[in-house]
C-alpha positions in Angstrom: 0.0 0.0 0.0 1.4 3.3 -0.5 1.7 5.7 2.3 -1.1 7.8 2.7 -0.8 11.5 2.1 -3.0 13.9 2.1 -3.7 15.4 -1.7 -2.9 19.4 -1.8 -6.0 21.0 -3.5 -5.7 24.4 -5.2 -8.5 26.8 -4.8 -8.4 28.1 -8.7 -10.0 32.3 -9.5 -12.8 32.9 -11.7 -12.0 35.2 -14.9 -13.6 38.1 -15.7 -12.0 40.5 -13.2 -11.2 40.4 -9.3 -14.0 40.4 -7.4 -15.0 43.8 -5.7 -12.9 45.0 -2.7 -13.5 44.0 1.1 -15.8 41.1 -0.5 -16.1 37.5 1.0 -15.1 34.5 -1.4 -16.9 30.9 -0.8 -15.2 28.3 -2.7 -15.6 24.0 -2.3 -13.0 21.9 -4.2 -13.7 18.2 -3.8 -11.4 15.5 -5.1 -12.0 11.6 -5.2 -9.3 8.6 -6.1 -9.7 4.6 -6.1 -6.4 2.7 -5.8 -5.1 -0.9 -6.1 -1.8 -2.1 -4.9 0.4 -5.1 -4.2 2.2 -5.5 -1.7 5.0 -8.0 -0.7 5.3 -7.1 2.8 2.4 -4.6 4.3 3.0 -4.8 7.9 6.6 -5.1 8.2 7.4 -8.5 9.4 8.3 -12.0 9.0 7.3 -14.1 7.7 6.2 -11.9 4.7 3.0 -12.4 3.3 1.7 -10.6 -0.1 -1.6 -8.9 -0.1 -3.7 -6.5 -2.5 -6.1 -3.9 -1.4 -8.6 -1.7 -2.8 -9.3 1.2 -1.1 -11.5 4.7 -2.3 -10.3 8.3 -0.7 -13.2 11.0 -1.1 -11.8 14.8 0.5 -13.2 18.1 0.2 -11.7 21.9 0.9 -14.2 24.0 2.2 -12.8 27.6 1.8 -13.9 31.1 2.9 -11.8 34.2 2.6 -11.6 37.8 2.5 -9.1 40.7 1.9 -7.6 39.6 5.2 -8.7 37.0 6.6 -8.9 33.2 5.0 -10.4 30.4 6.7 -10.5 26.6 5.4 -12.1 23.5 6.5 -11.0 19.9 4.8 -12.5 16.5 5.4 -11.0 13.5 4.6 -12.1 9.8 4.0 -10.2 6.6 3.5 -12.2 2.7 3.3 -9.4 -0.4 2.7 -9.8 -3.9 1.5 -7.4 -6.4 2.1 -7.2 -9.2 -0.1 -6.2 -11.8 3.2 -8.8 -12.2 5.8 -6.0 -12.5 8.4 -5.5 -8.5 8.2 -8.2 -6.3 9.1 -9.8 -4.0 6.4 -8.7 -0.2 7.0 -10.8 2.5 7.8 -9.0 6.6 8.4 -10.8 9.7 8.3 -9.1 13.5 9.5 -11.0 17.1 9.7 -8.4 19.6 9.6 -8.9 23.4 9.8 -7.1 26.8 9.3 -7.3 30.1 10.3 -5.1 33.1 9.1 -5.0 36.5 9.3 -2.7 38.9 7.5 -2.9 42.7 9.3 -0.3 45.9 8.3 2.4 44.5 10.8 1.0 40.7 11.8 0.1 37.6 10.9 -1.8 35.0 12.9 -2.2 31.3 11.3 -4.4 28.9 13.4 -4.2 25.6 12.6 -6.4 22.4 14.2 -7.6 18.8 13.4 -8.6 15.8 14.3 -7.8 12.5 12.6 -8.4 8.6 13.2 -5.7 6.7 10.8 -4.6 3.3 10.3 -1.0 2.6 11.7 -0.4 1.2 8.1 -1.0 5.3 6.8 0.8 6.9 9.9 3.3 4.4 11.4 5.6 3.3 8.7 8.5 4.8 9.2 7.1 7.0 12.3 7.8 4.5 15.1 7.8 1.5 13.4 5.2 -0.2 14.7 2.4 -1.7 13.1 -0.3 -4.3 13.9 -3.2 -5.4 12.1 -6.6 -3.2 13.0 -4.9 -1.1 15.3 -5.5 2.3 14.9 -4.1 5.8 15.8 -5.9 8.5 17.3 -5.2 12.3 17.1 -5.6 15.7 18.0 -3.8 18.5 17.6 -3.3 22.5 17.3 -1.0 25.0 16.3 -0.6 28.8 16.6 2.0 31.1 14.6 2.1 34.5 15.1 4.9 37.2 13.5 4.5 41.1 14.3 6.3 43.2 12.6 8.4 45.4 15.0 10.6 47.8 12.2 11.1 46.9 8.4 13.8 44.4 9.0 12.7 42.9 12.5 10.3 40.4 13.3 8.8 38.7 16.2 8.2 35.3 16.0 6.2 33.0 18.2 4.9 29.5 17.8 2.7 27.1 20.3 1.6 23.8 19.1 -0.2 21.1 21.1 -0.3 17.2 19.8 -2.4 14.4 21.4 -1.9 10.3 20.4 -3.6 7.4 21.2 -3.6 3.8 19.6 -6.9 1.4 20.0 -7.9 -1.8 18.5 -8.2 -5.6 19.0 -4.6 -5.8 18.7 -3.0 -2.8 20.8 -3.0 -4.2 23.9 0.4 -6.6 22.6 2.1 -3.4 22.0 2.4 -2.4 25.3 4.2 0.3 24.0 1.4 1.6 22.4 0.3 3.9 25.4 0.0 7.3 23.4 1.1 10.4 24.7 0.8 14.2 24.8 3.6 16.7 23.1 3.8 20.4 23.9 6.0 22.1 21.9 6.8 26.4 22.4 9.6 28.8 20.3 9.7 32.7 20.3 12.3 34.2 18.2 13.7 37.3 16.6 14.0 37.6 13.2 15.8 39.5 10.8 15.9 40.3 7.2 19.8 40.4 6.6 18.4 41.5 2.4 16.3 41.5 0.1 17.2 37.3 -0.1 18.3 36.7 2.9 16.5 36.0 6.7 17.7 35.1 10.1 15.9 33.8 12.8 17.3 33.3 16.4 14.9 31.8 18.7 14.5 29.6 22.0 12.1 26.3 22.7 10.9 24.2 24.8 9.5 20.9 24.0 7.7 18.2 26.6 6.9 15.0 25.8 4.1 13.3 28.5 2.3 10.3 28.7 1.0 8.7 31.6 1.6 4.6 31.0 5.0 4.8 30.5 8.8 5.0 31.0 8.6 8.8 32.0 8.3 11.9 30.7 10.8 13.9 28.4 11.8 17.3 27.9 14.1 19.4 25.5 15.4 22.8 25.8 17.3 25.0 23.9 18.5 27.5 20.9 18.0 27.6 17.1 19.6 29.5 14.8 17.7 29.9 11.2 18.5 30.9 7.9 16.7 31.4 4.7 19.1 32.4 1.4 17.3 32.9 -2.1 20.6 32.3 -4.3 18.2 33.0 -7.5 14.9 32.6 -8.1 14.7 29.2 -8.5 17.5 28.2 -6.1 16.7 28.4 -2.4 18.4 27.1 0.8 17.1 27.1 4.4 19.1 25.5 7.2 19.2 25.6 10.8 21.8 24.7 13.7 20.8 24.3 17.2 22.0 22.6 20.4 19.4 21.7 23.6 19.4 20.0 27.0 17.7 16.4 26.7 16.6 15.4 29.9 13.9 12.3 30.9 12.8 14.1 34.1 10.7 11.2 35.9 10.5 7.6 35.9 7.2 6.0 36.6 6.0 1.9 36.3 3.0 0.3 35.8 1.6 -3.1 35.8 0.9 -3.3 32.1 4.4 -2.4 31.2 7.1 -4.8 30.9 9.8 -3.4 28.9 13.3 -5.7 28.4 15.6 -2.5 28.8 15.8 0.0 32.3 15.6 3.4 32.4 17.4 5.8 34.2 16.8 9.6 34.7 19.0 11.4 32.3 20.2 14.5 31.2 22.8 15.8 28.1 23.2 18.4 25.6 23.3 17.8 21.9 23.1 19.1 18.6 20.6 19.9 16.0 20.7 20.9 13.0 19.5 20.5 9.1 18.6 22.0 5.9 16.3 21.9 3.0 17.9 23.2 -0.8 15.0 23.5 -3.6 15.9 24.1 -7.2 13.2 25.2 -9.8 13.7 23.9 -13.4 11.8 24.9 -15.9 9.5 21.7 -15.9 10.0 21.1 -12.0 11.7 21.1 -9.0 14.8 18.9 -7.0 14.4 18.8 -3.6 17.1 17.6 -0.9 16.3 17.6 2.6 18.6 16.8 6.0 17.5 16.8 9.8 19.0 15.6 12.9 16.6 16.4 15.6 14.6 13.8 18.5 11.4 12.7 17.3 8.9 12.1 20.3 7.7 8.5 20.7 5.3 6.7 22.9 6.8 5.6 25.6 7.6 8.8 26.9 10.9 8.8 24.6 12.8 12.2 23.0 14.7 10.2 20.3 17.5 10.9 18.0 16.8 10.5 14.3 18.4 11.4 11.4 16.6 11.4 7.9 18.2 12.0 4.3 15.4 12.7 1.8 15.9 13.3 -2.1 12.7 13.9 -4.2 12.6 15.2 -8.0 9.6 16.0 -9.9 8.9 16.8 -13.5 7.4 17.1 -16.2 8.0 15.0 -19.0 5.5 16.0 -21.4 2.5 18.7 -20.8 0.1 15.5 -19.3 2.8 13.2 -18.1 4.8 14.0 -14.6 8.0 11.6 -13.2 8.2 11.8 -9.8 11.3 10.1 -7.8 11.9 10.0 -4.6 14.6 8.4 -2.6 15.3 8.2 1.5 17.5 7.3 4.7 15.8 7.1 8.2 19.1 6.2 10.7 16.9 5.9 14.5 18.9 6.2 17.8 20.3 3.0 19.1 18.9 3.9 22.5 15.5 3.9 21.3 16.0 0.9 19.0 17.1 -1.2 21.6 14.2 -0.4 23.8 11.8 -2.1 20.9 9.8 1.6 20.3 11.3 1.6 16.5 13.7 -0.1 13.9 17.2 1.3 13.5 16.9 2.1 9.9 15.0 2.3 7.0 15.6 2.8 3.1 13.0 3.9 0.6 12.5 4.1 -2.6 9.7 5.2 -5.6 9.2 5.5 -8.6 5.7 7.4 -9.8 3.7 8.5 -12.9 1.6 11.1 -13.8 -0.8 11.2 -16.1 -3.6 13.9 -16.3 -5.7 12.8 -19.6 -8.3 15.2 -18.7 -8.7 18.2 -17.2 -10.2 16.6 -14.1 -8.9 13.3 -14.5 -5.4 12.0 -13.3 -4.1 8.3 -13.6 -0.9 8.0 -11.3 1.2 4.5 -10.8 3.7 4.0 -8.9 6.3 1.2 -7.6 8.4 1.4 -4.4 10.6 -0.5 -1.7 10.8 -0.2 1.7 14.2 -1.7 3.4 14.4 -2.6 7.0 14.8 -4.8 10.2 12.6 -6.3 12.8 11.8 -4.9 15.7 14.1 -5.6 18.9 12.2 -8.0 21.1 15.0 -8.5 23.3 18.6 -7.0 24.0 20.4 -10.5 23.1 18.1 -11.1 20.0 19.4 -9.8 17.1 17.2 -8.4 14.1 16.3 -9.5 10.9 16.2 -7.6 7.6 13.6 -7.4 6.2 12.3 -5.6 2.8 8.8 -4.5 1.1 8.1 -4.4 -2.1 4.7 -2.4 -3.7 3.5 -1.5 -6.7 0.0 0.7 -7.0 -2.5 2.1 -9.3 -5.0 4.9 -8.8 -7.7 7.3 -10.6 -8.4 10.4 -9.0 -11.1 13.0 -9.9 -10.7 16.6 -9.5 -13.3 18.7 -10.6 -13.3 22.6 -10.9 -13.8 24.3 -7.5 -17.2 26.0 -7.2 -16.6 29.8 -6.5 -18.9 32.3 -4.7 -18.4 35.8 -4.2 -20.3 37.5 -1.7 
């Protein structure tokens, strides 16, 4: 099965002239795909079994804006068939929403959602772990605001809030699988160096909690931000940081049993990472590097390190290539405590093909190349690899435009 992603819809402008000033603009752009797929290895273990699915994906933007404000509403719908009656059929659904505001010397984006998703859409690589009808629950919220203090300063703050559960007839072998709460807070400065080039110095403070678990973690520290526009179609931004990791309590339950000890800890470390986009004239080539920790159930801040190259074009004016190639390298720490695998490599290969206006084809083919899970310390893992291949037909008609 491929991983699930959401599909970007564009909210297009009627002709004839923009609409008159201070006026409201209703708009609904709904999009609908059915996919097949084969799949060597869907869950990530062994022995390997090969299933198909079938599976239909209806979604919907719901958009209202004005000449500052914009606010957007988007439901989303996923149903899953799975050829083998030992894996439960699939069902995930999401409502996302956004807020933003644009003032003379502020912006305020407000983001929230809901979602109920297979582990199959959300956990691959995410933590790794995957089981047959068990599901993941979540809610979160953001809030990014920038006021404008002179013409080359900026203040810069950002609160998010995230909330994860798992449920299902399997869950309760993970015991792992106690979701967890993730509180995340950065205010910054920042400062436009030129015309093409920003700077952003800010402090955080991250803390991961979840109540059946290890403990809870918590990460502290500076970032340093930069944005460089070498032409216009050549753009870098990177960032360096460092922070104080520190698992601040230890707690125990009756439900958990984990093979590895904890102890209360506390270090400083580095961050750091950057993503470089270059605009062709039929697409774009895009290399991305992070090094940051990655909350986990469990109670776990985690190293991870992932190495992402993607390139789209256009090969033709109705056909698109899209490649995509990636390294995940996990902490040893948490791989040895069994909440994820120490590595994963992946690779696709996708077509586009729009026919008709409102009418794309897209196929695709892809590996996924792992190991098993750590069950205990003197067990070693298996490698294991995934092979898929998938077809789809998606429909996206014309957004319907009112002006009001």
């Amino acid at each position: 099965m491929t991983r699930m992603t959401q599909a970007a819809l564009g909210v297009g402008c009627l002709a004839g002239g923009p609409p008159p000033a201070h006026a409201a603009e209703w708009s609904i752009a709904p999009q609908a795909s059915i996919w097949l797929d084969n799949d060597s290895n869907r869950y990530l273990s062994l022995p390997a079994t090969t299933t198909q699915s079938a599976y239909v994906n209806p979604s919907a933007v719901f958009q209202w804006s004005s000449e500052t404000n914009q606010l957007s509403l988007t439901p989303w719908l996923m149903w899953q068939q799975i050829s083998n009656s030992a894996y439960a059929n699939v069902h995930s659904e999401s409502l996302t929403g956004e807020y933003d505001w644009t003032g003379e010397v502020g912006q305020l984006t407000l983001q929230g959602g809901v979602s109920d998703y297979s582990t199959l859409a959300t956990d691959i690589p995410d933590t790794g772990l995957v089981a047959p009808g068990v599901n993941r629950r979540t809610r979160q919220g953001s809030l990014a605001f920038s006021h404008q203090q002179t013409e080359r300063r900026s203040l810069v703050l950002q609160l998010s809030w995230l909330d994860i559960g798992y449920y299902g007839p399997n869950s309760e072998l993970y015991n792992l699988l106690s979701g967890y709460k993730y509180a995340s807070l950065s205010l910054g400065e920042k400062f436009s160096l030129a015309q093409n080039t920003a700077l952003t110095v800010s402090g955080f403070d991250n803390q991961l909690i979840t109540p059946l678990s290890f403990g809870n973690s918590r990460e502290s520290g500076l970032r340093l931000d930069l944005q460089h526009n070498f032409t216009e179609r050549m753009t870098l931004k990177a960032y360096v940081g460092a922070s104080q990791r520190s698992l601040e309590e230890l707690r125990t339950t009756e439900s958990l049993d984990s093979p590895v000890a904890l102890q209360a800890t506390s270090s400083i470390g580095a961050l750091g990472g950057f993503t470089f986009t270059y605009a062709t004239e039929r697409g774009h080539l895009d290399l991305d590097y992070a090094n940051s920790l990655e909350p986990y159930t469990g109670g776990v801040l985690a190293q991870r390190q992932t190495l992402t190259l993607s390139d789209t074009q256009s090969l033709t004016e109705k056909i698109d290539l899209l490649l995509s190639a990636a390294r995940v390298q996990n902490n040893h720490g948490a791989v040895m405590l069994g909440i994820d695998r120490g590595y994963y490599d992946i690779a696709t290969i996708g077509i586009n093909w729009h026919f008709a206006e409102t009418w794309r084809v897209h196929s695709e083919a892809g590996i996924t190349h792992s190991e098993t899970l750590v069950v205990a310390p003197d067990q070693p893992t298996q490698p294991l690899t995934e092979w898929r291949v998938a077809l789809s037909l998606t429909w996206t008609p014309l957004p319907t435009i009112r002006t009001f």
